[in-house]
C-alpha positions as CSV (number, residue, x, y, z in Angstrom):
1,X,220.0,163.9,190.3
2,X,216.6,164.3,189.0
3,X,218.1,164.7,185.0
4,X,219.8,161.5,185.2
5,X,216.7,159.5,187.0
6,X,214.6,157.4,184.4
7,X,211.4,158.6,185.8
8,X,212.4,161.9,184.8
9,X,212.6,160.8,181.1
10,X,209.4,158.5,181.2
11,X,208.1,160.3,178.0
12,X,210.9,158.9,176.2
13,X,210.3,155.5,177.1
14,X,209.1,152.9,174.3
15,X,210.5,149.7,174.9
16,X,209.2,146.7,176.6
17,X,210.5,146.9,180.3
18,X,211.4,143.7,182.9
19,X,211.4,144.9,185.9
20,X,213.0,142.9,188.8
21,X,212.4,144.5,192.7
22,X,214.1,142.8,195.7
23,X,211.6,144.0,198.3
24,X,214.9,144.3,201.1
25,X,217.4,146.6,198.9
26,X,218.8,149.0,200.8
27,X,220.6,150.7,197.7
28,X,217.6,151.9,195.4
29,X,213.9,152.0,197.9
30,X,211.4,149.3,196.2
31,X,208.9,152.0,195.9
32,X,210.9,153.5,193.4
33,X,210.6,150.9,191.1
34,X,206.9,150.3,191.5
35,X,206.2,154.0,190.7
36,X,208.3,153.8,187.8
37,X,206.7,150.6,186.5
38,X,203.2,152.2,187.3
39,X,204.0,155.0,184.8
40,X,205.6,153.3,182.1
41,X,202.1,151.2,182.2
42,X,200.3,154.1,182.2
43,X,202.1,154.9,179.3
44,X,201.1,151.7,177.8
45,X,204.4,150.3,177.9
46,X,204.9,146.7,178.0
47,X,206.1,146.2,181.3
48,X,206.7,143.2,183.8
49,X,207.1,143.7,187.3
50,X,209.0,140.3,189.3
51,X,209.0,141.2,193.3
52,X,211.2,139.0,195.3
53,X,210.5,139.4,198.9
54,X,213.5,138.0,200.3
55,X,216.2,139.5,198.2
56,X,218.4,142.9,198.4
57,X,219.9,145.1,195.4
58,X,220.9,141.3,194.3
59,X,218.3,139.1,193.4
60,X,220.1,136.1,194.0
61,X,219.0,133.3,196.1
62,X,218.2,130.8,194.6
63,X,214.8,130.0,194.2
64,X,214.5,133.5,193.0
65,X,217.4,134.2,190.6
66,X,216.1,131.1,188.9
67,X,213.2,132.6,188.4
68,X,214.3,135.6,186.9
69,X,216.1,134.2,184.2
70,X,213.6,131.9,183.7
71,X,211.4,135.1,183.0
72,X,213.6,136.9,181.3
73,X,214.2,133.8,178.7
74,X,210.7,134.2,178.1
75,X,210.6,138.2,178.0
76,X,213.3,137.9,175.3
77,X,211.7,135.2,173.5
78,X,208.4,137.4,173.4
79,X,210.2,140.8,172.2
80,X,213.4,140.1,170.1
């Protein structure tokens, strides 16, 4: 498992990352991502990290998915 996970390729990684953590997912452990988004900006990776408190694997109540596509409208708008 640790060839296909992207912390094991972080040397690789260039592009501008959006990150989007729902703090309850049971699927993949939130502190995954942080550590992952710590190293890609130790990397100097441009790199967002959106935490949503309430929200699983999905990030999609309301309030919340709103506000990640609101963010990523302006992520894309800033990179591409």
């Amino acid at each position: 498992m640790w060839e296909k996970s992207p912390i094991a390729h972080i040397d690789k990684a260039v592009a501008p990352t959006l990150m989007a953590l729902g703090m309850k997912d049971r699927r993949v452990p939130p502190s995954q991502g942080i550590e992952y988004y710590h190293a890609l900006r130790a990397k100097g990776v441009p790199t967002k990290l959106l935490v949503y408190e309430d929200c699983d694997h999905a990030i999609d109540l309301v309030m919340s998915e709103s506000d990640f596509w609101i963010n990523t409208k302006q992520w894309f708008d800033k990179y591409l």
